[in-house]
C-alpha positions, 0 to 999 in steps of 0.5 A, a space after each residue: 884230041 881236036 874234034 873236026 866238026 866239018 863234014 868230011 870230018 868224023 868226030 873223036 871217038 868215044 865209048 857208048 853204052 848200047 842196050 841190047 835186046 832179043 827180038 823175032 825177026 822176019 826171015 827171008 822166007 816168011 819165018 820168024 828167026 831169032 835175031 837183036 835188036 841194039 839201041 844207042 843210049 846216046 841217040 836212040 838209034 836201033 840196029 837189028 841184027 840175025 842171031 843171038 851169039 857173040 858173032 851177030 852182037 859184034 857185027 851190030 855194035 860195028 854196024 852201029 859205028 858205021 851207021 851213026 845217024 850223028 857221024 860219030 865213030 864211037 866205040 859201042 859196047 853192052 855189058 857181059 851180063 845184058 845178053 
């Protein structure tokens, strides 16, 4: 596959290992709500997220694919037991 390194172009996807952590968020109304934060290993880019279930683990590691600080659309994942 040939990787367009163009900016109107995304780079070829890959798979990226993410760290995940749980992490005290602040809520909209002052609270602290249990939440994530998730870390690509590649380029240290951090994602918090609400919650800690399969659901606001999948949005973050989605969100991290379309915030890619490097324009990457990789395919980021955890390892079952880190979470």
């Amino acid at each position: 596959m040939k990787k367009e390194i163009d900016e109107g172009f995304m780079r070829a996807a890959g798979r990226v290992h993410c760290e995940i952590e749980g992490v005290s968020l602040a809520g909209d109304y002052g609270n602290s709500v249990d939440g994530i934060l998730v870390t690509c290993t590649k380029c240290q880019h951090e994602l918090e997220a609400y919650g800690e279930q399969g659901r606001s683990v999948r949005y973050a590691l989605a969100t991290m694919r379309e915030e890619c600080p490097r324009k990457r659309r990789n395919r980021y994942y955890i390892d079952s037991e880190e979470f």
